[in-house]
PAZA-506836 format. One line per 2 residues: number of its first residue (from 1); their letters; for each residue x, y, z negated of C-alpha. Coordinates in nm, 2 decimals, padded with zeros to 4 digits. Last residue first. Example, Ala and Ser with C-alpha at 12.3 -4.5 7.8 and 13.67 -1.06 7.14 Angstrom:
BEGIN
2> SA> 01.37 -00.11 -00.71; 01.23 -00.45 -00.78
//
This chain:
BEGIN
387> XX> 04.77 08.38 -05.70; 05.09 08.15 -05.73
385> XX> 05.12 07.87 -06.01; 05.36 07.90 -06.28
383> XX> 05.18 08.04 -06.61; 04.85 07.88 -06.59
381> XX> 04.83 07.59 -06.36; 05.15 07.47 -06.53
379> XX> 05.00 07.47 -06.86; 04.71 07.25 -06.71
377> XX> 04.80 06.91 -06.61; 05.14 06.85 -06.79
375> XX> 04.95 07.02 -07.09; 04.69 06.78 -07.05
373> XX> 04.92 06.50 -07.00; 05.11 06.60 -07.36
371> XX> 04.75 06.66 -07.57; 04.67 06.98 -07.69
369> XX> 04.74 07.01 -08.09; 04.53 07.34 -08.06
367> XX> 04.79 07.63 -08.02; 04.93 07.53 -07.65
365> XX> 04.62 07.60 -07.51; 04.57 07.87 -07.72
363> XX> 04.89 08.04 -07.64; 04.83 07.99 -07.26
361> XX> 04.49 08.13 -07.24; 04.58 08.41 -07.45
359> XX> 04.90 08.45 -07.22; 04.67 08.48 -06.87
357> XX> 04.44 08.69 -07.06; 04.72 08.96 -07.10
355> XX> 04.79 08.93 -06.79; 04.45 09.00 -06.63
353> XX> 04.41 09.31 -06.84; 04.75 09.46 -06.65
351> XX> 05.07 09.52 -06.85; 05.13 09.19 -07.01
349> XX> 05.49 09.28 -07.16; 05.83 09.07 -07.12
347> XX> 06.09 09.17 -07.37; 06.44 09.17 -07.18
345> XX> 06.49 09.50 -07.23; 06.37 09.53 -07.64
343> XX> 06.05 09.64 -07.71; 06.04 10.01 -07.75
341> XX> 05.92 10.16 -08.13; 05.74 10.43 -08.34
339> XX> 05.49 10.46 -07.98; 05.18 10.61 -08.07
337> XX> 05.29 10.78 -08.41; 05.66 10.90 -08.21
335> XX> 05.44 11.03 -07.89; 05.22 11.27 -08.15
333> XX> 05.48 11.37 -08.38; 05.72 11.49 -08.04
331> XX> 05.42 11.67 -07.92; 05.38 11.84 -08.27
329> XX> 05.76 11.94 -08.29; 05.72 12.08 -07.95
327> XX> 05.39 12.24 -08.01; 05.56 12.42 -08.33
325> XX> 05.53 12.81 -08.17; 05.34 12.80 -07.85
323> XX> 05.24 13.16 -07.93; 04.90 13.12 -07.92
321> XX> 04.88 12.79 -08.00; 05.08 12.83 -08.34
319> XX> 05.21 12.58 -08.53; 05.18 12.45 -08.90
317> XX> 05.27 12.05 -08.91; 05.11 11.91 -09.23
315> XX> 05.23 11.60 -09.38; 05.51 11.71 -09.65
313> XX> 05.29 11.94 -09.80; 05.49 12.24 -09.70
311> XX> 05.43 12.59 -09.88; 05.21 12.83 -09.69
309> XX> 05.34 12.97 -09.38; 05.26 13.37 -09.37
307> XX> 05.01 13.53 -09.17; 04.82 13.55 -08.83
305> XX> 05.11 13.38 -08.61; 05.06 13.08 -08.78
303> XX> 04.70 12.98 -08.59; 04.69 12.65 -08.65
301> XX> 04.72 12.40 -08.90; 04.75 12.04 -08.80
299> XX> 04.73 11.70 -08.95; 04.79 11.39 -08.80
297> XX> 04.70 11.04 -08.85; 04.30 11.13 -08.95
295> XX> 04.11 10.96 -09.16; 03.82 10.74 -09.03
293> XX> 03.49 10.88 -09.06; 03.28 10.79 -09.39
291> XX> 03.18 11.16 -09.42; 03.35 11.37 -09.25
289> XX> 03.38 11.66 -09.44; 03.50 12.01 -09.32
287> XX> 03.85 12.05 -09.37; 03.96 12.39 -09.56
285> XX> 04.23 12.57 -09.38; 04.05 12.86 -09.22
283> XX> 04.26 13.17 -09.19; 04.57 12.99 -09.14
281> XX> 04.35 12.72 -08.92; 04.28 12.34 -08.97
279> XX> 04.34 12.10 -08.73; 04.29 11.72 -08.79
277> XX> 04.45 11.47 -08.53; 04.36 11.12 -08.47
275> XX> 04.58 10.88 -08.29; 04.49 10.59 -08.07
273> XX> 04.09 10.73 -08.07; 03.78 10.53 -08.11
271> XX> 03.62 10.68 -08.47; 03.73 11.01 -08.30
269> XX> 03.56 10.94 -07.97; 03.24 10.83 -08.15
267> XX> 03.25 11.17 -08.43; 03.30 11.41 -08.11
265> XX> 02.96 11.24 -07.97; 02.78 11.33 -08.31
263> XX> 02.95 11.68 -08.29; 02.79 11.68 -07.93
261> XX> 02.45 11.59 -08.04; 02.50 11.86 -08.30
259> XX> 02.60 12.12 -08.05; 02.26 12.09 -07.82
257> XX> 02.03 12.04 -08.13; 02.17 12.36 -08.34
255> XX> 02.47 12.30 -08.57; 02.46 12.43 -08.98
253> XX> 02.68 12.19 -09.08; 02.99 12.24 -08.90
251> XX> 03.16 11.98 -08.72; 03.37 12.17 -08.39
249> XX> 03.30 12.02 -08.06; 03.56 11.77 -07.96
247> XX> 03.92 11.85 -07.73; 04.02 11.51 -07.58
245> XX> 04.42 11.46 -07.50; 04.43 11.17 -07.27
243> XX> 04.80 11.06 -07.25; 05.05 10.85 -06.97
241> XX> 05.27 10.79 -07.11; 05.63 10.90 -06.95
239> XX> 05.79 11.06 -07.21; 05.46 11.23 -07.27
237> XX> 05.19 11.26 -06.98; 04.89 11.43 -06.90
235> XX> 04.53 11.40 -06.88; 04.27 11.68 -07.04
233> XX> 03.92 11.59 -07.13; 03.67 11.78 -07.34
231> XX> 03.42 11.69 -07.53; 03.10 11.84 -07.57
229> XX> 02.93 12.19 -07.64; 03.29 12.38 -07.68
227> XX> 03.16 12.71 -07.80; 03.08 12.62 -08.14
225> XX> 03.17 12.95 -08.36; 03.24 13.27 -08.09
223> XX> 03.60 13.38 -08.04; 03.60 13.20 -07.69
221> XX> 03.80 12.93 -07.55; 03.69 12.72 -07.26
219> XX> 03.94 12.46 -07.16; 04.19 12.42 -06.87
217> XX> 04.47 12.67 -06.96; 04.82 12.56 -06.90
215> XX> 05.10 12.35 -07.11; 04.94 12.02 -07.18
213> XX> 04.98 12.06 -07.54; 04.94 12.45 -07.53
211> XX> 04.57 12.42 -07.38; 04.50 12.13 -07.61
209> XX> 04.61 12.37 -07.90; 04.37 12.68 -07.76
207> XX> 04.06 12.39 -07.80; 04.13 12.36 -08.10
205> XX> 04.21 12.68 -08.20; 04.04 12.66 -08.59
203> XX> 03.72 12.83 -08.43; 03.45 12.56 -08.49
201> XX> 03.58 12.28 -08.76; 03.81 11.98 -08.75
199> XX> 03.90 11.74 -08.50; 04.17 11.64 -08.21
197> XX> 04.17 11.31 -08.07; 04.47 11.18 -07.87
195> XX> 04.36 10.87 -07.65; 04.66 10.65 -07.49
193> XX> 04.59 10.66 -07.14; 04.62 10.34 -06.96
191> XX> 04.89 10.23 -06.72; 05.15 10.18 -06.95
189> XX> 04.91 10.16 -07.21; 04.82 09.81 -07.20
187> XX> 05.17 09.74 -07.30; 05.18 09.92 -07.60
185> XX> 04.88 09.72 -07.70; 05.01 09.39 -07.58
183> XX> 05.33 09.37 -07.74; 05.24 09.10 -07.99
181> XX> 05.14 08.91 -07.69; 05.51 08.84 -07.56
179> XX> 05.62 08.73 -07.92; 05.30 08.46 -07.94
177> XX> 05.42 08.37 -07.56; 05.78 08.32 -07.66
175> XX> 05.67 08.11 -07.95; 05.45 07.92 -07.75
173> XX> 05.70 07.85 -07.45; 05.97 07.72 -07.69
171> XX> 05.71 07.52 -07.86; 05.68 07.30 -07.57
169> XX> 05.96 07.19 -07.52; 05.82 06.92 -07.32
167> XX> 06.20 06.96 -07.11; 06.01 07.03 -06.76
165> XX> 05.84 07.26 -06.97; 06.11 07.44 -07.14
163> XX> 06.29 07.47 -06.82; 05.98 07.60 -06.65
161> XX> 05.96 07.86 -06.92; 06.30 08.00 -06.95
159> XX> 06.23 08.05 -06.53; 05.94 08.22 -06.60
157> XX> 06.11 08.45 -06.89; 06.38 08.51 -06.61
155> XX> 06.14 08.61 -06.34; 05.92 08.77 -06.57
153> XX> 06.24 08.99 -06.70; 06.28 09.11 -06.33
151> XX> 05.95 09.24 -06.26; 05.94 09.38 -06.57
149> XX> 06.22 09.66 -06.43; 06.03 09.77 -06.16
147> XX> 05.73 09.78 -06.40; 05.95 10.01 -06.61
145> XX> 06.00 10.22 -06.35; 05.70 10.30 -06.22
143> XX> 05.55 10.39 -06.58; 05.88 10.61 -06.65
141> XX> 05.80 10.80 -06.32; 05.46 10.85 -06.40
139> XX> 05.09 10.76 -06.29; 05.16 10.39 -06.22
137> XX> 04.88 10.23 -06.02; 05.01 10.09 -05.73
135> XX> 05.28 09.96 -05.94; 05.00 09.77 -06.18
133> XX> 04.96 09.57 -05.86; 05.31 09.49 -05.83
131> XX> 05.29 09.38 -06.16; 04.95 09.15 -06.11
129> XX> 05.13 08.97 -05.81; 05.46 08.91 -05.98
127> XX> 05.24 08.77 -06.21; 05.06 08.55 -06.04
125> XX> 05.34 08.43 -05.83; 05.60 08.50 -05.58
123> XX> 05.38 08.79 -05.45; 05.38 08.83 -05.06
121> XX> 05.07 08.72 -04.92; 04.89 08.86 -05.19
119> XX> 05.12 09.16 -05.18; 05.06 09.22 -04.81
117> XX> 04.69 09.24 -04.85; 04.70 09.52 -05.16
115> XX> 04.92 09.70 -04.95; 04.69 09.75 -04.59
113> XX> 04.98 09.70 -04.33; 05.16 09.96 -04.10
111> XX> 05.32 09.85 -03.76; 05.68 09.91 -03.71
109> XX> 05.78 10.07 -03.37; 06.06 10.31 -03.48
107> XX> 05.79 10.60 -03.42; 05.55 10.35 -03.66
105> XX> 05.89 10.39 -03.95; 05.93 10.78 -03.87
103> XX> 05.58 10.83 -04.00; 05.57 10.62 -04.30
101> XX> 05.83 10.79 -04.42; 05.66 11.13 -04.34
99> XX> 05.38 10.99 -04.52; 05.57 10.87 -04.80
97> XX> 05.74 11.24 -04.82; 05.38 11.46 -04.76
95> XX> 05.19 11.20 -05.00; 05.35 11.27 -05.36
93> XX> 05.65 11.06 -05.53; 06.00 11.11 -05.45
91> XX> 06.17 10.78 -05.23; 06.18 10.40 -05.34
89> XX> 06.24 10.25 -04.98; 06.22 09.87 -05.01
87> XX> 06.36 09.66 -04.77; 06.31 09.25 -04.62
85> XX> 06.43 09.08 -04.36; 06.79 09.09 -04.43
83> XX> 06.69 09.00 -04.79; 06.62 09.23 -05.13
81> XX> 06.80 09.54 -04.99; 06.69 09.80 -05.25
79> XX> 06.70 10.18 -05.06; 06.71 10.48 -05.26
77> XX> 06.62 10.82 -05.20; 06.78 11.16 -05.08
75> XX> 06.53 11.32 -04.87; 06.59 11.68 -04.63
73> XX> 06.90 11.50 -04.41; 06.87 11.70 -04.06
71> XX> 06.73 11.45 -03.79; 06.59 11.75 -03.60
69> XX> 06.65 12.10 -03.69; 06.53 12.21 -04.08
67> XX> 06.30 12.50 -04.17; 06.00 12.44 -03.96
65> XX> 05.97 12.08 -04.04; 06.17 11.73 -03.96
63> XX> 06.22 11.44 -04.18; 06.37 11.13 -04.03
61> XX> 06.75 11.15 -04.24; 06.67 10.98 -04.54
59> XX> 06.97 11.04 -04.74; 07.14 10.77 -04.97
57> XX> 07.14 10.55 -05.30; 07.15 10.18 -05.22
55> XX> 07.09 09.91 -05.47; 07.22 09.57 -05.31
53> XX> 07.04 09.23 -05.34; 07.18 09.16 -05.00
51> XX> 07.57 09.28 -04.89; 07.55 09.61 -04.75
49> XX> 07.70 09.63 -04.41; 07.42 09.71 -04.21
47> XX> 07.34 10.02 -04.44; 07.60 10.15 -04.33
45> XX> 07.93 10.25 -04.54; 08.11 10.59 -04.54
43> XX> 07.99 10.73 -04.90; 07.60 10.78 -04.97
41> XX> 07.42 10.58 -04.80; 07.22 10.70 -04.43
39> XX> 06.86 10.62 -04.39; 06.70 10.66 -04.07
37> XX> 06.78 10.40 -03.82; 06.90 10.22 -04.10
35> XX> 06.55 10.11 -04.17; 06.51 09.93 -03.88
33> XX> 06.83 09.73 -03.88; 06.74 09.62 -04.27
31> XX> 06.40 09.48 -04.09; 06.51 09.33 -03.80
29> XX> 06.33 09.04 -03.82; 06.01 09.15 -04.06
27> XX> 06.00 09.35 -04.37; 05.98 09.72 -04.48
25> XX> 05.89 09.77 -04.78; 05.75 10.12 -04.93
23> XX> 05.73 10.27 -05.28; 05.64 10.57 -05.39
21> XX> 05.82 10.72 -05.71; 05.65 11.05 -05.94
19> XX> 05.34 10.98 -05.86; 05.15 11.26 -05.66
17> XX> 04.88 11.04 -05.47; 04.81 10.74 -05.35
15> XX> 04.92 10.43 -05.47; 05.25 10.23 -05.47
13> XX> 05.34 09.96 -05.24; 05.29 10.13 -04.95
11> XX> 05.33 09.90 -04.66; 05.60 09.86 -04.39
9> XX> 05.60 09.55 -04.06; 05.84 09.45 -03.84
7> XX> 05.76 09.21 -03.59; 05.93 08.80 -03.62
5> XX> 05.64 08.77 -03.90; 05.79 08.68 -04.24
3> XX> 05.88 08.38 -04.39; 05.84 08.43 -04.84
1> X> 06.17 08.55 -05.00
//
């Protein structure tokens, strides 16, 4: 761990708003003592005690409102003691929790520092720089998590690396790289919203399925042909990822100037989407042509409630938006075509745009019969120097 002031200072490592973890350090002289004063482990140990490198699950003891009396436990959290000097505080995401945390830490006299600030100082390297950036960031619990985790295996895959290096192994390093890279579009998505399309003609429910995917009632729906003039947007999240469900004006030919321009904007964000769903309806099951469009990945028919289920094409999931019936199974469809497989635990994955340069930069360095000194002069530059 980096010297730290002999005062105490906190800062927010995680950003604003209703995530599902926040994260705050505390470091300075006196640091673990600090935090202590309000945290309290489960069992009969203190915090004091705890030998460093510790994960410590306990009660935060400093909140106080109209229900509770004074210094009553209300927050059970955990603390990671990563030096005597230096604390994290993972606690439940949203402001009023991280605020109150951030409260009791300036009453104990610690002085509050801008994040983004601390972790250039802080960051052991680049990319322990660009992941706790990507922290800041992380929309879900899952998302928060596993950058927590990648944290650790880039420490180890750095470590693999400078061995390799200081060996001219230089092969070991490209191979690992060319494996870390072939991750990079599950990666990327971590943090950004995969995009889930849905298509097919005016009055099929489309825009009644969104509403049932993300579970409340956001878009306009309305018996009339046409009524959604452009796309809409909904955000929210499956097993953790984070997803952009986009809701596109029904194709039909016979479309005035308004509602063609937004079929013709429906068409881009279909051509551009991570999966692609058609929906059809029970009373309205024949596709409208696209043209030379892309194919769908999905296909849905709505609307199941009105009459019977026809016979199974093996590809078709039937479902009813009114009724919720199916959604599941759809849901489940969706998150299994966008992500069919994990990378193993100890796969490293270049989460932030930056990263993923970093590697390319790396692997084609390495990739076109670079001289020895050069790569003694650059590669190390590249993937071990600090920010």
């Amino acid at each position: 761990m980096p010297n730290r002031d002999s005062e105490i200072h906190f800062a927010r490592l995680t950003g604003e708003g209703r995530g599902a973890i926040a994260t705050t350090c505390v470091f300075g002289n006196g640091a673990r003592r600090l935090v202590a004063k309000y945290f309290r482990p489960f069992g009969k140990k203190r915090l004091e005690t705890i030998p460093v490198g510790s994960l410590v699950y306990g009660l935060w003891v400093g909140f106080v409102d109209q229900s509770r009396t004074e210094g009553s436990p209300s927050e059970d959290l955990v603390v990671t003691i990563l030096a005597d000097d230096y604390v994290e505080i993972h606690s439940h995401g949203g402001n009023m929790s991280s605020s109150q945390i951030a409260l009791d830490l300036m009453n104990a006299g610690a002085l509050s520092v801008d994040a983004s600030q601390f972790m250039r100082t802080h960051s052991e390297n680049f990319w322990d720089f660009e992941l706790q950036s990507a922290l800041l960031k992380a929309e879900t619990e899952f998302a928060a998590r596993l950058i927590l985790t990648q944290q650790g295996v880039w420490r180890s895959t750095l470590e693999d690396w400078k061995q390799a290096n200081e060996k001219d192994d230089y092969s070991s390093i490209q191979n690992s790289i060319a494996k870390t890279l072939l991750w990079a579009r599950l990666a990327r998505h971590v943090l950004e919203p995969w995009s889930v399309v849905l298509r097919g003609k005016p009055n099929v429910g489309k825009s009644s399925l969104i509403n049932a995917m993300v579970g409340f009632e956001r878009a306009i729906v309305n018996p009339m042909p046409g009524t959604t003039r452009d796309v809409l947007r909904q955000r929210t999240a499956l097993d953790g990822w984070p997803i952009q469900l986009s809701d596109t004006a029904g194709v039909r030919e016979l479309a005035d100037e308004l509602e063609a321009t937004a079929i013709e904007r429906g068409r881009t964000e279909s051509q551009a989407a991570d999966c692609l769903i058609d929906v059809s309806a029970i009373d309205d099951s024949q596709m409208p042509e696209f043209g030379n469009a892309r194919m769908a990945d999905l296909f849905v028919c709505n609307k199941m409630d009105l009459g019977p289920q026809p016979a199974s094409d093996g590809k078709t999931i039937f479902v009813s938006a009114k009724k919720g019936t199916n959604v599941d199974e759809l849901l489940k469809r969706v998150i299994g075509f966008l992500v069919p497989e994990m990378p193993p635990p100890d796969q490293p994955l270049p989460i932030t745009a930056a990263m993923f340069e970093r590697l390319q930069q790396g692997h084609a360095l390495l990739n076109v019969g670079t001289s020895r000194d050069e790569l003694q002069l650059h590669l190390p530059r590249l993937l071990f120097d600090s920010v």
